[in-house]
C-alpha positions as CSV (number, residue, x, y, z in Angstrom):
1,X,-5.0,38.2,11.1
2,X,-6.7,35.1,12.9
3,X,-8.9,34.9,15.8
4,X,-8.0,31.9,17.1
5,X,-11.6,31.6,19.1
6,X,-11.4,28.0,19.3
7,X,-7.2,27.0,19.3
8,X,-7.5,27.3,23.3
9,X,-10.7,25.4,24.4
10,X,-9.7,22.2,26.6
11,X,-11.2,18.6,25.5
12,X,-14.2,18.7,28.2
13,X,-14.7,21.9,26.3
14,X,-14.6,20.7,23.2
15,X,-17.1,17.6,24.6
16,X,-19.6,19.6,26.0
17,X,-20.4,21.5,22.8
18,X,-20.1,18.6,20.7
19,X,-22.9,17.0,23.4
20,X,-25.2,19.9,22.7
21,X,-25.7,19.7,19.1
22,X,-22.6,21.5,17.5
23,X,-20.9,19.8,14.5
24,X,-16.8,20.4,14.7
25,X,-14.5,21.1,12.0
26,X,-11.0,19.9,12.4
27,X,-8.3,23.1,12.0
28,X,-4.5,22.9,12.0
29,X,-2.4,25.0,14.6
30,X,-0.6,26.7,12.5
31,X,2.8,27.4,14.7
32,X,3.0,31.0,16.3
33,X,5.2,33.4,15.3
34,X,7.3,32.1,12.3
35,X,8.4,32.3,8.6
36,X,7.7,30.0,6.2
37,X,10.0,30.3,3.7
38,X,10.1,28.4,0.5
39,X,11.9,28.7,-3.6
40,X,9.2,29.5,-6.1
41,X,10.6,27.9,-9.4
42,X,9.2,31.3,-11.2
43,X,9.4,34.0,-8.6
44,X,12.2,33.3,-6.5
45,X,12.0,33.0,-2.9
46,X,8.9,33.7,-1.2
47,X,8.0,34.3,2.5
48,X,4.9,34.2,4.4
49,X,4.4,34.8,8.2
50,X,2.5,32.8,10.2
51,X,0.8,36.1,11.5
52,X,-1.0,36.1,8.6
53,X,-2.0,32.6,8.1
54,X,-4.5,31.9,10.3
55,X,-5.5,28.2,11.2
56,X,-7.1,25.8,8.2
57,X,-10.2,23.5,8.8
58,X,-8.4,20.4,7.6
59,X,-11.4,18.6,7.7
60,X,-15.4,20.4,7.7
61,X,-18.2,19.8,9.9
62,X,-19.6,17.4,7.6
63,X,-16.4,15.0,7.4
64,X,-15.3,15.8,3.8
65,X,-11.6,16.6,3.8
66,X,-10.5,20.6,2.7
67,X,-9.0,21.8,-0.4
68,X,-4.8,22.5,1.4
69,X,-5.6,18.9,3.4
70,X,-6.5,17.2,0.4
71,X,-4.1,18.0,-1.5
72,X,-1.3,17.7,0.5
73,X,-2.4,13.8,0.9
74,X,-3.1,13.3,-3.0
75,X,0.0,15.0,-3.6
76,X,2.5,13.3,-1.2
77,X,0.6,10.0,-1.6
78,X,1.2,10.0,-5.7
79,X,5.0,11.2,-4.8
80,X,4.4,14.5,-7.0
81,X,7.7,16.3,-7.4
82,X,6.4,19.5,-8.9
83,X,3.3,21.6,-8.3
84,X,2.6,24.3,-11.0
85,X,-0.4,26.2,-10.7
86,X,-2.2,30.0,-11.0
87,X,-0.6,32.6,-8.9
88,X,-3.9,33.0,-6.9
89,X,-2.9,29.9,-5.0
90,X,0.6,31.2,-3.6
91,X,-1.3,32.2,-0.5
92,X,-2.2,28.3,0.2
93,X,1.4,27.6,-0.2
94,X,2.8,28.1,3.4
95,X,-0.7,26.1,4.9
96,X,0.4,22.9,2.6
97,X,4.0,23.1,3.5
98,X,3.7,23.6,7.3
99,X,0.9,20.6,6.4
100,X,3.6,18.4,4.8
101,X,6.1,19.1,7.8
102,X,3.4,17.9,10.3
103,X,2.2,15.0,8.2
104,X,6.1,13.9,7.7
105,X,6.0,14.2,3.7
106,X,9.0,16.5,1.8
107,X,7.1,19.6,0.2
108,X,7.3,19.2,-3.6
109,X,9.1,22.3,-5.4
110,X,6.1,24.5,-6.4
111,X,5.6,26.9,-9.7
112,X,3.4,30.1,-9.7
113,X,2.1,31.3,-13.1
114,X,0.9,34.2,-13.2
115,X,-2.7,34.8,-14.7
116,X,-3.8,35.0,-18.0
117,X,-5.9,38.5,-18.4
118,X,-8.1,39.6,-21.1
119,X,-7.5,41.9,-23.9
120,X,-8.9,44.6,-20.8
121,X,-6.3,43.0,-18.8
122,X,-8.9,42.2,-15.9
123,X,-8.4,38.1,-15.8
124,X,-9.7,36.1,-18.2
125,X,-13.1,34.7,-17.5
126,X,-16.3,34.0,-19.5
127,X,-17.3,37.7,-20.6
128,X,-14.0,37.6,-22.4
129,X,-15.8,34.8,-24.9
130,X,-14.7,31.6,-25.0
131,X,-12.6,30.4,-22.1
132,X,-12.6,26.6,-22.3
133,X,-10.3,23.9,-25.1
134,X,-14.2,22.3,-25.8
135,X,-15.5,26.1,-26.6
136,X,-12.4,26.8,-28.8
137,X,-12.7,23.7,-30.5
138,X,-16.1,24.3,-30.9
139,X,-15.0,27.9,-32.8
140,X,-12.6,25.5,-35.3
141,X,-9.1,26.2,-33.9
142,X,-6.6,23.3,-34.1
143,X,-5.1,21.6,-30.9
144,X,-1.4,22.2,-31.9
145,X,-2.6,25.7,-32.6
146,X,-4.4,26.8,-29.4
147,X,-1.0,24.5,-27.3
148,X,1.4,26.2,-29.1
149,X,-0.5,29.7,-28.6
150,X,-1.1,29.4,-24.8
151,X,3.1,28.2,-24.3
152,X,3.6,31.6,-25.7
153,X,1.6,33.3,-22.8
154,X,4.0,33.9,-20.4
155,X,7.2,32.4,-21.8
156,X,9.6,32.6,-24.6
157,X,11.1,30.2,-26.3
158,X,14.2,32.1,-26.4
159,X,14.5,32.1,-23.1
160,X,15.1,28.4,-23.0
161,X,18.5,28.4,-24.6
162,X,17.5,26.5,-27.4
163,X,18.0,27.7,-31.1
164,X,16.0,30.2,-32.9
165,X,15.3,31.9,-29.8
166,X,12.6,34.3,-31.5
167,X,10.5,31.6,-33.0
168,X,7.1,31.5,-32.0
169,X,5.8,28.4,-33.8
170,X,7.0,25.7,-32.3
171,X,5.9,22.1,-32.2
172,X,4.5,20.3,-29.0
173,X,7.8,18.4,-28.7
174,X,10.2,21.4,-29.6
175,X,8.1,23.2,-27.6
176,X,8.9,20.4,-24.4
177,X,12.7,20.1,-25.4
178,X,13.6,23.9,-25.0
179,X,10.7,24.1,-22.1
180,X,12.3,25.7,-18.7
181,X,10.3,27.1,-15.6
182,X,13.5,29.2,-15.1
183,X,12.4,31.1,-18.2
184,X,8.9,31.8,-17.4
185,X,8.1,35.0,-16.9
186,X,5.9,36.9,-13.7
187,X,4.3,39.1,-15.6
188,X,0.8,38.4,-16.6
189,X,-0.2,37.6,-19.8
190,X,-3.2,39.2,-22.5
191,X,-4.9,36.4,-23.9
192,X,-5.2,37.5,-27.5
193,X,-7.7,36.2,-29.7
194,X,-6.5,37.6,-33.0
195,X,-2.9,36.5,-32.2
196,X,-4.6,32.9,-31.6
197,X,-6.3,33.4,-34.8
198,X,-2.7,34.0,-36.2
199,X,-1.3,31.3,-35.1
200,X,-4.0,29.0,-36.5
201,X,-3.9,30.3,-39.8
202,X,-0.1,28.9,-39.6
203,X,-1.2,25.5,-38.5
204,X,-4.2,25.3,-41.4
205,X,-2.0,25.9,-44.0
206,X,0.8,23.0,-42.2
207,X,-2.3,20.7,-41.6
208,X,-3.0,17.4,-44.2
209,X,-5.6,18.5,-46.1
210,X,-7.3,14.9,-45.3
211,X,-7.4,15.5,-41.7
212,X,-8.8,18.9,-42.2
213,X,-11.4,17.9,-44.0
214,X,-12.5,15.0,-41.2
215,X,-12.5,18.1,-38.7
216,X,-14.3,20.4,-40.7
217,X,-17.6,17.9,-41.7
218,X,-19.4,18.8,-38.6
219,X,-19.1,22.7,-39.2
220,X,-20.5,22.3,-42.8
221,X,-23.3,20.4,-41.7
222,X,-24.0,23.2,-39.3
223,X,-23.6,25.5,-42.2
224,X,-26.5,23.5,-43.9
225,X,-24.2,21.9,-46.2
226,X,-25.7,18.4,-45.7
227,X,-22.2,16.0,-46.3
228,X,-22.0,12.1,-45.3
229,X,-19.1,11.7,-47.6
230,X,-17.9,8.4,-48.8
231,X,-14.3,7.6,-49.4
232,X,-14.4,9.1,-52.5
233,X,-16.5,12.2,-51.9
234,X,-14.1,12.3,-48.4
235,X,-11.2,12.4,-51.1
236,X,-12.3,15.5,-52.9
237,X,-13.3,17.1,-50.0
238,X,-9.8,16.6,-49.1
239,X,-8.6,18.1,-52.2
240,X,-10.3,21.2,-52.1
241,X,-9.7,22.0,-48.5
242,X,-6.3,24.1,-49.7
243,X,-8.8,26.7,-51.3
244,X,-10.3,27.3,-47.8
245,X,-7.0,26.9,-45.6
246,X,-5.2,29.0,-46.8
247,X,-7.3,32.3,-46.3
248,X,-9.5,31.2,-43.4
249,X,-8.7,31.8,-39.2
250,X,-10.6,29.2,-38.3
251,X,-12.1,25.5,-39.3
252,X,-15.6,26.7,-38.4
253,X,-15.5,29.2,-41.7
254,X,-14.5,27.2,-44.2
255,X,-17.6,26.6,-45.4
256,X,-18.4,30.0,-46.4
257,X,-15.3,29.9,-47.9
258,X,-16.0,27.4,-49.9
259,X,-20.0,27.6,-50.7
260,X,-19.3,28.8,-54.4
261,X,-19.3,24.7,-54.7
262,X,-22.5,24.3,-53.6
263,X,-24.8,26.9,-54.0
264,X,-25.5,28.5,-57.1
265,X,-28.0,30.2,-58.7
266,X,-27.2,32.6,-61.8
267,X,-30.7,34.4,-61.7
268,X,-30.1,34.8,-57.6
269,X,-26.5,36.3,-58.4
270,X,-28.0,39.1,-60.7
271,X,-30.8,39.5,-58.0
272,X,-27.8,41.6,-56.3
273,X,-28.4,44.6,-58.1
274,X,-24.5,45.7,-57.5
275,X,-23.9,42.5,-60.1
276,X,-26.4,43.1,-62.2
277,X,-25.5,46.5,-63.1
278,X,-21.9,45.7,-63.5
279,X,-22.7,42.4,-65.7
280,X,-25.3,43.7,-68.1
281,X,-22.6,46.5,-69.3
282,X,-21.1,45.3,-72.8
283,X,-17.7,44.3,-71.9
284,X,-18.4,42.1,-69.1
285,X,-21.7,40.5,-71.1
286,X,-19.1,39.9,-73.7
287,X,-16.5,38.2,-71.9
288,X,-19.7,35.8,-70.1
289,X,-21.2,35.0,-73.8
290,X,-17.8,34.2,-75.1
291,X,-17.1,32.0,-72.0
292,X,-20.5,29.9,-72.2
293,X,-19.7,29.0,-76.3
294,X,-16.5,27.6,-75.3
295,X,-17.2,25.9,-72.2
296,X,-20.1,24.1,-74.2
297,X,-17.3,22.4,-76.4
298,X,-14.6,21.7,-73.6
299,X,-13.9,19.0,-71.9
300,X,-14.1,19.6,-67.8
301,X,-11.3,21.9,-66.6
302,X,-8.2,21.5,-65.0
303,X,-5.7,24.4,-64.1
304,X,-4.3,24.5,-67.4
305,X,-7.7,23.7,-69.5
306,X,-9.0,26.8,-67.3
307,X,-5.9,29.2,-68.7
308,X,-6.6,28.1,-72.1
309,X,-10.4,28.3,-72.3
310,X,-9.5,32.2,-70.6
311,X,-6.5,32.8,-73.3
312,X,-9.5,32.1,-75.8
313,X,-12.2,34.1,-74.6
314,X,-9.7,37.2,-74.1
315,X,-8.9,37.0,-77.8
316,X,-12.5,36.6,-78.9
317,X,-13.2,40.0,-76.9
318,X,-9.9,42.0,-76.0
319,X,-10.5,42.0,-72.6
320,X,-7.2,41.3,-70.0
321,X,-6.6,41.3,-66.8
322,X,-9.9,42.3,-64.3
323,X,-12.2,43.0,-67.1
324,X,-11.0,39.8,-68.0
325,X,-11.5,37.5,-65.0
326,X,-13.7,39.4,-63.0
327,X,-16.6,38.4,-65.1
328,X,-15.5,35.0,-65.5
329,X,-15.5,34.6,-61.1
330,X,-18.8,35.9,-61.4
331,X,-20.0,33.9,-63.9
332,X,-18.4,30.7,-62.6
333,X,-18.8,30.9,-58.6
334,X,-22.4,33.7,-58.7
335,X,-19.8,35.8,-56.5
336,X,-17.7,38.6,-56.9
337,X,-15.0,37.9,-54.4
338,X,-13.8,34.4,-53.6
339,X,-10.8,32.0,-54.1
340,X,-8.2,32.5,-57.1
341,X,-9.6,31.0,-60.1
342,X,-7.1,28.6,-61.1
343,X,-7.7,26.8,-57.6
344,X,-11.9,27.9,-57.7
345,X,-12.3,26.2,-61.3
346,X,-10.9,22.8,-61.1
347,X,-12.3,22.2,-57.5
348,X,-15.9,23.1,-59.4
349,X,-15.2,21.0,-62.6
350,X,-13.9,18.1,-60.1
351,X,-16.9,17.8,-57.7
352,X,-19.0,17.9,-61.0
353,X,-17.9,14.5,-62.2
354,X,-18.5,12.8,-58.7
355,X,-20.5,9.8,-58.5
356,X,-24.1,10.1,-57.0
357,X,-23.0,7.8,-54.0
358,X,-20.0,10.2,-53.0
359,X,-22.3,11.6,-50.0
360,X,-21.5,15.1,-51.7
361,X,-24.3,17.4,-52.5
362,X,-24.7,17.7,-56.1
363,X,-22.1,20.4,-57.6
364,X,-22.7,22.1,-60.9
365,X,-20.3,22.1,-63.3
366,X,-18.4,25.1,-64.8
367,X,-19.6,24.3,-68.3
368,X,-23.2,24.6,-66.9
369,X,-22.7,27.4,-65.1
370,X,-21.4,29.5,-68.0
371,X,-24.4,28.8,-70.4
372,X,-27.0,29.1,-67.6
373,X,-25.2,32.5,-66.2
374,X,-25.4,33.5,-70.2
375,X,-29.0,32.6,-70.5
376,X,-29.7,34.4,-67.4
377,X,-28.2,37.7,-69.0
378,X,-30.5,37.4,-71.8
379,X,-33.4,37.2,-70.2
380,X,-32.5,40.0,-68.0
């Protein structure tokens, strides 16, 4: 497996070609014909040949110290007890431990993971999307979320001994207490994006709504939302964040999730011709008319205000159930689909009665909505 073209020449050798313009690179002998043999905390014990090492530069032409030399210095130097790394560096396992024998230094125990593979189970690289903690953070997964995801990969909590051995969410330091190398497995892991996403949703909904709203100000300015909240505005941003948490993957979409606040437009939501034909019908136009006459008389809307100003317009026009509320969403938020009401409503009424110097975008109110949704109808 090596060549071995330079191991033999003698010093004047060596000399002469350094005389004539060569530039030397410094290689280890790498002893002739024996095992190095050394305990893998994951795979057991592992055994190389020196037949197939070959002999390291140590040290390049240029003066700048290798990779195995380098790090068998750092290492020994900084007293490292444990190495744990990829499985594509087991092969520079037996040139750093013949290194450490020559240099004098005791071989710290060493851990092979094995690679993480994509969801084509090639390994995981760019192509595969994002690959780095600033990309994912970019995409609005939480830290605890994407730590607690990648401990998975490769290693069960179960196999720790601890408690609960099927439990998959985990915090950092439960995670640490019942963490064993012994119970990592050699297999290689799929990365999993959707499992990821899973595993997020879990730590959105777990998350203070006040911290999730400090993490998620940069993704509604990218989504045009243009927010420089003051403490107060901060505050109700805060208190709405449960609408978008709780049925979102990711930080980065909470703002869609939660643009019924800020954008709408009665005449653009019967521009959707899907709306328009289901609105104008009697029933539904009914429901809408009865809902702008007595929002214009009621105070702004909490939870229970909402219930009672729907209990009224369902006796005013016997409609229940969808009939009942689908008009109302539509009406209220200019969407069909969106959060439950009873959350929807107050966060709307809420942000209506913030000051100007909140640093919220202005937010129309429900009882506004209604009558301008109503007048929109008419003119239709």
């Amino acid at each position: 497996m090596r060549s071995g073209t330079c191991r033999r020449l003698t010093r004047d050798e060596a000399a002469s070609r350094v005389a004539a313009g060569e530039r030397p690179a410094l290689r280890f002998r790498v002893p002739e014909d024996r095992e190095v043999l050394f305990g893998d905390e994951v795979r057991g014990t592992v055994r190389f040949h020196t037949s197939v090492i070959g002999d390291p530069i140590i040290m390049r032409a240029d003066g700048t110290p290798a990779f195995n030399y380098a790090v068998v210095l750092d290492d020994a130097l900084m007293a490292i007890t444990h190495v744990v790394r990829g499985e594509d560096h087991l092969s520079n396992t037996p040139r750093q431990i013949l290194l450490y024998e020559a240099l004098g230094f005791t071989p710290p125990a060493f851990a092979h993971l094995s690679m993480v593979l994509g969801p084509d189970h090639t390994v995981l690289s760019k192509r595969h999307g994002a690959t780095s903690v600033a990309e994912f953070r970019e995409k609005g997964y939480l830290p605890e979320a994407l730590v607690n995801y990648l401990a998975l990969i490769g290693w069960s909590p179960g196999g720790a001994g601890g408690p609960g051995g099927n439990d998959e969410l985990l915090p950092v330091e439960e995670m640490a207490g019942r963490f064993s190398l012994g119970a990592v497995g050699q297999s290689a892991g799929v990365f999993d994006e959707e499992k990821l996403a899973w595993v997020n949703r879990h730590y959105l909904k777990m998350a203070q709504p006040l911290r999730l709203a400090q993490l998620a100000l940069p993704y509604f300015v990218r989504a045009g939302i243009d927010l420089n909240p003051s403490a107060s505005g901060l505050e109700f941003l805060a208190s709405v964040m449960p609408v978008a948490s709780g049925s979102v993957d990711r930080l980065d979409e909470a703002p869609a999730r939660l643009s019924f606040l800020f954008d709408y437009d009665a005449r653009a939501a019967l521009d959707d011709p899907a709306i328009a034909g289901e609105m104008r019908a009697a029933a539904p136009r009914a429901v809408v008319l009865a809902l702008a006459q007595e929002l214009a008389r009621a105070p702004r809307l909490d939870r229970e205000r909402f219930r009672a100003a729907a209990n009224e317009v369902k006796a005013r026009t016997g409609q229940k159930a969808k009939a009942l509320f689908h008009p109302i969403r539509v009406a209220l938020t200019g969407r069909a689909e969106g959060p439950e009401l009873d959350l929807a409503v107050p966060a709307i009424d809420r942000g209506a009665d913030l000051p100007p110097d909140a640093g919220i975008p202005k937010i129309i109110g429900c009882r506004e909505r209604a009558a301008a949704f109503a007048q929109a109808l008419d003119r239709g």
